[in-house]
Every structure is written in C-alpha cells, then in structure tokens.
C-alpha positions in Angstrom: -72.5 90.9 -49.5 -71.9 87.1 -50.2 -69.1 85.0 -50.1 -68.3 84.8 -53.5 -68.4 88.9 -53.8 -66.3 88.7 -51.0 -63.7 86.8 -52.7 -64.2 83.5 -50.8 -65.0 80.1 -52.2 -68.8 78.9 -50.6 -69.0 75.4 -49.4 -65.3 75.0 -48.5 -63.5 75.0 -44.8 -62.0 78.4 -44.2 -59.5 79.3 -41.8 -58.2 83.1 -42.0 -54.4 83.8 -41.7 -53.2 87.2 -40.6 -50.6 87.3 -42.5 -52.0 88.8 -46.0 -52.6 92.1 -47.5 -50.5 95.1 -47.5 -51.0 99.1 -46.5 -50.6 100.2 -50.0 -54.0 98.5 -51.2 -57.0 99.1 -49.4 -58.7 95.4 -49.0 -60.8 93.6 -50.9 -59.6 95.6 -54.0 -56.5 93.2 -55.8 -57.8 92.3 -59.3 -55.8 88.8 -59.7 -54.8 88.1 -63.6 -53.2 84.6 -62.8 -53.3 81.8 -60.3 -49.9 80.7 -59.3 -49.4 76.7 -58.1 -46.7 76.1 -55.4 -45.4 73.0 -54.0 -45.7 72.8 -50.0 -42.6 71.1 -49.5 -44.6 69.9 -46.4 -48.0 69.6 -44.9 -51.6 71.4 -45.1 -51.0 70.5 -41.5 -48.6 72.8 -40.7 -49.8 75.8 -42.9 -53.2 75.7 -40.6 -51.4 75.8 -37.4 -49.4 79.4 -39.4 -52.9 80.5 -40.3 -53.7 80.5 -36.3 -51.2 82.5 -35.3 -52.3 86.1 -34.1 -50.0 87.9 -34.9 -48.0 86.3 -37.5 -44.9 84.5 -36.5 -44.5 82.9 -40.0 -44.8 85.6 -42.7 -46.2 83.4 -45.2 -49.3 82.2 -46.8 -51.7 81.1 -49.8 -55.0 81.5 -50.4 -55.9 78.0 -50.8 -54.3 75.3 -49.5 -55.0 71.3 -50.9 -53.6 68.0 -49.6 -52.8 65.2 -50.8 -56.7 63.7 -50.1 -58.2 66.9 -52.0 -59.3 68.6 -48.7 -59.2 72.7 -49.5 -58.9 75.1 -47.2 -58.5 78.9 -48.0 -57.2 81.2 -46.0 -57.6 84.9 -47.8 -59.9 85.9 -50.0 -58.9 86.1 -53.3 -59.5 89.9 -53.7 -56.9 90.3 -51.2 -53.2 89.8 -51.3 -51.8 86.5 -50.0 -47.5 87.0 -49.3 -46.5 84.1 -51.2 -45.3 84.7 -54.6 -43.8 88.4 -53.9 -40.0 87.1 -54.0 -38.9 87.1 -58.0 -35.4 86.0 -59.6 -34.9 86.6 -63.2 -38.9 86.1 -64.1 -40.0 84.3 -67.1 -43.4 84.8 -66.6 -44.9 87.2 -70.1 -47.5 88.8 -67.7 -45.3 90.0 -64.9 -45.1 93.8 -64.2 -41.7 95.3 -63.6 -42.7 99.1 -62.6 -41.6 99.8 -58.9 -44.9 99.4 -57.8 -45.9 96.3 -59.0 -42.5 94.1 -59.1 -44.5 92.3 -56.3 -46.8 89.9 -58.0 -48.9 89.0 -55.0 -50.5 92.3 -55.6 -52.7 90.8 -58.3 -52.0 86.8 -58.6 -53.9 83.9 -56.4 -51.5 81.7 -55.0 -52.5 77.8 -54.2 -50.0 75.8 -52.0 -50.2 72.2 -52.8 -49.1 69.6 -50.5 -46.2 67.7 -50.8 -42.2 67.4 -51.5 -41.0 68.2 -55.3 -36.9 67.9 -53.9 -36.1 66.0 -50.9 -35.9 68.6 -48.0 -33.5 68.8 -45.0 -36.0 67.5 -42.8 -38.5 64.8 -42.2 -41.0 63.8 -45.2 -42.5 61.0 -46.3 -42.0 61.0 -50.2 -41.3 63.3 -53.1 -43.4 63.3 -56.1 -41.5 61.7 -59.4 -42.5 59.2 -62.3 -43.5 56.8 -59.9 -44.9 59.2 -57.7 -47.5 61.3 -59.5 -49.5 63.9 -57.4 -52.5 62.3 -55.6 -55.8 62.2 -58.4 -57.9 64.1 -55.5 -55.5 66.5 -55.2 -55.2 67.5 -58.6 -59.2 67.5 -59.0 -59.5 69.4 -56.2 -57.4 72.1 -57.7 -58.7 72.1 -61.0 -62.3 73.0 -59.5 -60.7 75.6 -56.7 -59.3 77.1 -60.3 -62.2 76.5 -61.8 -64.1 79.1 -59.6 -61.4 81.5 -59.5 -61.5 81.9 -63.2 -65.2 82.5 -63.0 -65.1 84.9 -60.2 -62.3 86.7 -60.9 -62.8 86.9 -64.8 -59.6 85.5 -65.5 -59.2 83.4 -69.3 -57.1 79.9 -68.7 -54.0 79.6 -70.4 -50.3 79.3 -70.3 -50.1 83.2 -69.0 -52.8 82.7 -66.2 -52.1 79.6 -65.0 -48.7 79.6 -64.0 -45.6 77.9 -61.3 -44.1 79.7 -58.8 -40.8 78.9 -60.5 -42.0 81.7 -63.5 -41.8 84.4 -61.3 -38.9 83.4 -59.0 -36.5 81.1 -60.9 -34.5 80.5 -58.1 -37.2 78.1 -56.7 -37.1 76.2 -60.4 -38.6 72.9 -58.6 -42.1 74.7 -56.9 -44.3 73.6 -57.6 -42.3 70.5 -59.6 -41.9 68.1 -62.4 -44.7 66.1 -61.8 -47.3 69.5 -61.4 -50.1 68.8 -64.5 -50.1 71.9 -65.7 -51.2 71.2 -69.6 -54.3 68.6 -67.9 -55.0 71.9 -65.9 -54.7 74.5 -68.2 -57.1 72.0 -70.2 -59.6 71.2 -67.9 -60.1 75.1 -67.4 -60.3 75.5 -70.9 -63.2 73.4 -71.8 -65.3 74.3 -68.5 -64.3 78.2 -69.7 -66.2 76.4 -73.5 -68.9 75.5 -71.3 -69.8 78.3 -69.4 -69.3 80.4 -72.5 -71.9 78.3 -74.2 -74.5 78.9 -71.5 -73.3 82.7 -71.4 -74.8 82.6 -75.0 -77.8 80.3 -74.4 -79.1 82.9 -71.8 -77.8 86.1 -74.0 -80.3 84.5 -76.5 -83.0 83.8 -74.1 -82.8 87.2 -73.1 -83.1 89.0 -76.2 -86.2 86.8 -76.8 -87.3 88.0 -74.0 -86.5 91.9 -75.0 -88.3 90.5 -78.0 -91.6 89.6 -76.8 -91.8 92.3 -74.0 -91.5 94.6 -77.6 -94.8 92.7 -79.1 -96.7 92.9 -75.8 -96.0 96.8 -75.5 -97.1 97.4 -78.6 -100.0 95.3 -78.3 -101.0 97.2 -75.3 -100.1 100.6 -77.1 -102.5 99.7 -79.5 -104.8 98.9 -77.3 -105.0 101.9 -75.8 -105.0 104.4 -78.9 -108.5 102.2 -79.4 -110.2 103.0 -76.4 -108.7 106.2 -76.8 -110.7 106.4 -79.8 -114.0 104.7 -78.9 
C-alpha cells in the first residue's frame, strides 16, 4: 500500500504524534469533507517536540503542521483523526453534523496548524500577524499545495464549506486561525488547480474511449478474419 493510500503526503518530513484517532473508528477509515486552518499561536517547534511524546502528555495535534518558512510536516494521516478541531461553541459552519455521534468534527475534517500569533498571547512571541504583518508568502504556498493534495486524495471540492477556520466550528476561538488567514486566495487557488485536473480528467476520459474505440475495430477486424479462414 503506498503513501498516498495510506493517507500520507509523499515527499514531505513526517513525524507521527500519538495523540490522534479514537476507539470508536477503526483506523485508516475517517472520510474527511473539509480542511480546517488553525493559527499555532506558537511554533512548529514546539508541536514536534508534542509529536515525540510516547505517551501523550499534550492531547493535541494536526495533521500538518507549516512554519513561517513553508517547511511541512504531518503528523497523522489524513484518513485518521487528528484531536484538534473536536471542541465546538455555537458553530457556523453549513457542513457541521450535530447527531451525538458526530458533534465531533475531527471525526471527518483535516486540520492544518499554521505557525504563528493571530492575538498577542500571555507568553513569549515574536510578532502577531496584522496589516503590516501578513502571513509569510512560503507559508501560505506551502498550504495551498498541502491542500492541494488533500483535495485530490481525499475527493474533497474547494469552496467556502470545505475550506474552512477553526473559528466556524468553535466560535469561542473567533481569532484562529485570524484576520490576516487568505482564505478567498486559497479557496481560489484550489479552485482553478480542481479546473485543471478536471480538464485532464477529461482529456484521458477521451483518450480512453478512443482507445475502447479502436480495440472495437481491431476485434472486429480479427473476427473477420477468422470467419475467412473459417471459410477457406
């Protein structure tokens, strides 16, 4: 079984937490429909020394993690459940699922933590994104193609339902992942490499029923061919 089958990104650093999944679903099974974007409100830094720890001292994680120089690490695959949007306030989200059993929606979203401060925090940090501020270009291109790939693999169509903030399921955390996040550059990014690979979906649908096409001729050619020297 590959990577990609696997629900983990080829090509990229990966460093697996132990603090993901739940009993309820057996592994390798979630079926995301969204990708959720958080704000750190720290480092990648400290989210790989959480990833280390065996067991889990820090019950939290994300299945990608990005810093500010576009370095991506993921940490569960994505057909698993990362625990970091299951806490919800008075959603807003249109896709979220309020029966008993799915009121957590880390049972079938994939959850990116980007690094940074949105607020000023209550401890040490270096800066917090505003107008001046903007999140770091490699970070943001680093996401896109992370979300590129998960849209591929996991089926899911860009738009405003799928590609979501934190803050839409859990209101209470209204600045993760923040102001400055560029959702609509996202949302349209996605979108036109969705365009593309649709386009090339077609071009090979075509090629393939030429292909059905001129298999046809040749088995009838050799069909006739036969009922002649079954003749002769």
């Amino acid at each position: 079984m590959s990577l990609t089958t696997q629900g983990w990104y080829p090509g990229i650093k990966h460093a697996p937490t132990a603090a993901y999944g739940y009993p309820t679903m057996a592994a390798g099974t979630m079926k995301p429909i969204a990708i959720v974007s958080h704000i750190m409100q720290g480092y990648q830094t400290t989210m790989l020394r959480w990833a280390d720890q065996r067991p889990p001292t820090n019950y939290v994680s994300a299945h990608f993690t990005i810093n500010r120089d576009g370095h991506v690490v993921q940490h569960v695959g994505i057909f698993d459940p990362a625990w970091a949007s299951g806490g919800t306030h008075n959603p807003t989200w249109p896709l979220y699922r309020e029966t008993p059993t799915e009121r957590n929606a880390n049972y079938y979203t994939v959850a990116i933590e980007h690094e940074g401060f949105a607020i000023e925090p209550r401890y040490s940090y270096d800066f917090v994104y505003d107008e001046d501020e903007h999140w770091p270009e490699a970070m943001v291109e680093a996401s896109i193609k992370v979300q590129q790939w998960i849209c591929v693999t996991a089926g899911i169509t860009p738009n405003e339902s799928t590609v979501i903030g934190h803050n839409s399921i859990n209101t209470a955390k209204p600045n993760c992942p923040g102001s400055m996040w560029p959702r609509h550059r996202i949302i349209t990014a996605l979108q036109n490499d969705v365009v593309w690979r649709d386009h090339i979906t077609d071009e090979l649908n075509f090629i393939e029923e030429s292909a059905k096409g001129v298999l046809g001729s040749v088995d009838a050619v050799r069909s006739s061919l036969t009922e002649i020297g079954e003749s002769s």
